[in-house]
N, C-alpha and C positions, 0 to 999 in steps of 0.2 A: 523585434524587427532589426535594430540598431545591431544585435548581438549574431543574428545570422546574416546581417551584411558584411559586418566584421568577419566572418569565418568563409564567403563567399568570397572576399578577396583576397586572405590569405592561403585560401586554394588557388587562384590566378599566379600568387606566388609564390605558392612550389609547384608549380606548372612550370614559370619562367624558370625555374632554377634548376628541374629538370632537362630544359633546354639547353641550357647553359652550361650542364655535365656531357650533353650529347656534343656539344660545342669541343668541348675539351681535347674528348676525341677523335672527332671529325680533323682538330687541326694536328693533333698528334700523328694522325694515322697519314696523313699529308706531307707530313717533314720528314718522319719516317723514309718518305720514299723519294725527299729528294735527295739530291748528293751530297749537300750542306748543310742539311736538318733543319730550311726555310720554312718557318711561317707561311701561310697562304698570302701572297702579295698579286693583286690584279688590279694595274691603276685604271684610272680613267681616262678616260676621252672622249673632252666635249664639255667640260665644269670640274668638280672635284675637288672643289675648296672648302667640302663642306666633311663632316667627321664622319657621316656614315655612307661618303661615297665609295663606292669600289669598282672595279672593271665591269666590262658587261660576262666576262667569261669566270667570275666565280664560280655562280649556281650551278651551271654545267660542269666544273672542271672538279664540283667537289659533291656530287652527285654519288659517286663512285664511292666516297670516306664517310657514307650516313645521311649526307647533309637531306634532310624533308622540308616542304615548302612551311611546315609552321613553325620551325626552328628560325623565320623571316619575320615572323612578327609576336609582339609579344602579350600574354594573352590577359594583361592588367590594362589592353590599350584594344579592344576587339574593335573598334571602328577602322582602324588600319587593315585589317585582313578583312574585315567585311568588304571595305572599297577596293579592293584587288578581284574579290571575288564577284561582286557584283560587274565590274568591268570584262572579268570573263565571262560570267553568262552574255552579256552583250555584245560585247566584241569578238570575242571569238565562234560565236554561232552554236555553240555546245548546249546554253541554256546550265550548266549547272556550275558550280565551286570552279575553282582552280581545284586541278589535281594532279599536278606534279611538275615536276623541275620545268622542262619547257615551257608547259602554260605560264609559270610564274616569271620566264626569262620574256617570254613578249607581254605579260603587264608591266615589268620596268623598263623596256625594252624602248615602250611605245611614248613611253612618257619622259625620260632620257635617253637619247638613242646609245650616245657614249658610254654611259654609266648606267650601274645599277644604284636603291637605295635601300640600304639593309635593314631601317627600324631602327639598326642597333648601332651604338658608336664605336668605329674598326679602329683600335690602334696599334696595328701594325705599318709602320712606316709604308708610305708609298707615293709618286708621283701627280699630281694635277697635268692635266695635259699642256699647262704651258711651259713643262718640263724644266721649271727651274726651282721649283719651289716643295718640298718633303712637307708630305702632310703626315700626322703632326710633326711639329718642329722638335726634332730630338735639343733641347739647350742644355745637357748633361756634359756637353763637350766646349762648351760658352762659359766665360766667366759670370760670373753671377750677377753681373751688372747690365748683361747682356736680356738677362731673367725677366722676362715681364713681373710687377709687382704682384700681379694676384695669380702666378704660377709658381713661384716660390713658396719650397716646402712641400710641394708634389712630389710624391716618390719616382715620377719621371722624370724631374728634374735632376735627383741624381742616380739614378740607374740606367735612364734612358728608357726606349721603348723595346719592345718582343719583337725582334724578327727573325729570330732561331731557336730552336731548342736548348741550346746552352748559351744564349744569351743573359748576362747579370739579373736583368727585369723580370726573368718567366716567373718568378714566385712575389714579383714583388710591385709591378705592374701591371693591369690586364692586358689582355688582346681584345676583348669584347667587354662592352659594359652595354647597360640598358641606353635607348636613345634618350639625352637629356641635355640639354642646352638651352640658351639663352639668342633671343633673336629675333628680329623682323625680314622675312622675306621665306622662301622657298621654304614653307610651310611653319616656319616657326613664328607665334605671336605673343611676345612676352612685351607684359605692358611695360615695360622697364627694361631695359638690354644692358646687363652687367655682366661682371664676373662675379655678383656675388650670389651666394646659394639663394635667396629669396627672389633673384631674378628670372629664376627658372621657368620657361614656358609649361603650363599644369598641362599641356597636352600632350606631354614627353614625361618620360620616368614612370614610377610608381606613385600614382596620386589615390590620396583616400578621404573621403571627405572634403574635398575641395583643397584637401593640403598634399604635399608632396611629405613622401613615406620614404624611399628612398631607392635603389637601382641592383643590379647585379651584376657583379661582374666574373667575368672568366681567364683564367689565368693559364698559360701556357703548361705549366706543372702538373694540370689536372684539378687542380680547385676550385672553387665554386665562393664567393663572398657578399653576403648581402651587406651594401652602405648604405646605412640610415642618414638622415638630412645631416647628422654633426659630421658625416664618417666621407661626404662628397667633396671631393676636387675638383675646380676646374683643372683640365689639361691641354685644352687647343682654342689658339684664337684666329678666326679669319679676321684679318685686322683691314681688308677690306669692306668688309659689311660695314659695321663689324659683327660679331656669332662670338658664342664662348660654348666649347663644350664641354661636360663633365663626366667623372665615373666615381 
């Protein structure tokens, strides 16, 4: 039993990592067609302090480049798409699943009206709606003093974040990693709120056994990287909660 739950989750994780290659190109095939070779950027309005906020017009705008409603959640975490979809058999009067892009834009819709919430940690630079503040914090451009201590030595820290196709970061950064953070409040309950890996909420990442196993991440270049617990960084802090997230 021990040995087919072990292989029962390691299929969940190359599920997520199959998602995570569709990721790749969904955002390549995006930049491709802007003028600048942008990243998908869609800030929020209405919150968006948090790391897996995004506009409410992604789902839709990227609909067109592959994007599918379970590329939204990740399938080492099915309680998260189970309550999406249960919300849509009820609220939307259908009786069955979410089954596709617009269903999936009024279950986030309904429950941030500003924003959507992706599951997943977006860090691609983008705006909070009190319009002053870049989520994450690029500190690549900051003296190192400037560095918070438990962000230091992040490869964000000196390459910055993805938000173009030839930006320094695409190979060395992600744009998407598994949702995993640290935090009290708007869904996250980490008995302990740090920035250190053991404070990680078990209800985010890859957990196995009651332990965290580790996330994936997707990188602008087209790869794909599974972080084991030694291999995760924090890289964003709302220093209002405070929240720490990682990839």
């Amino acid at each position: 039993m021990p040995a087919l739950a072990q292989a029962k989750f390691k299929a969940k994780v190359i599920s997520c990592t199959s998602d995570y290659r569709q990721w790749t190109l969904v955002v390549n095939m995006y930049a491709g067609d802007d003028p600048l070779g942008r990243l998908p950027r869609f800030d929020p309005n209405g919150g968006g302090s948090f790391g897996w906020d995004v506009g409410t017009g992604m789902c839709t705008n990227l609909i067109t480049y592959g994007l599918t409603v379970p590329m939204w959640f990740c399938p080492t975490r099915p309680s998260e798409m189970d309550a999406a979809d249960t919300w849509c058999e009820k609220q939307l009067k259908y009786g069955t699943p979410i089954a596709n892009i617009d269903e999936l834009a009024a279950f986030f819709s309904a429950n941030y009206p500003g924003e959507l919430t992706l599951n997943h940690d977006w860090w691609v630079p983008r705006w909070p709606d009190e319009g002053t503040v870049e989520l994450p914090t690029d500190y690549s451009t900051k003296p190192s003093s400037a560095v918070p201590a438990c962000l230091r030595g992040s490869p964000s820290t000196a390459y910055g974040w993805p938000d173009k196709l030839t930006s320094k970061a695409v190979a060395t950064v992600p744009f998407i990693s598994d949702k995993c953070a640290s935090g009290n409040g708007g869904g996250l309950t980490s008995p302990v709120v740090g920035s250190d890996i053991s404070d990680i909420d078990l209800h985010t990442a890859h957990v196995y056994g009651g332990a965290l196993n580790g996330v994936n991440a997707g990188y602008a270049d087209g790869h794909v990287e599974y972080h084991n617990k030694s291999q995760i960084v924090p890289g964003h802090i709302n220093s209002k909660a405070p929240n720490y997230w990682f990839y």
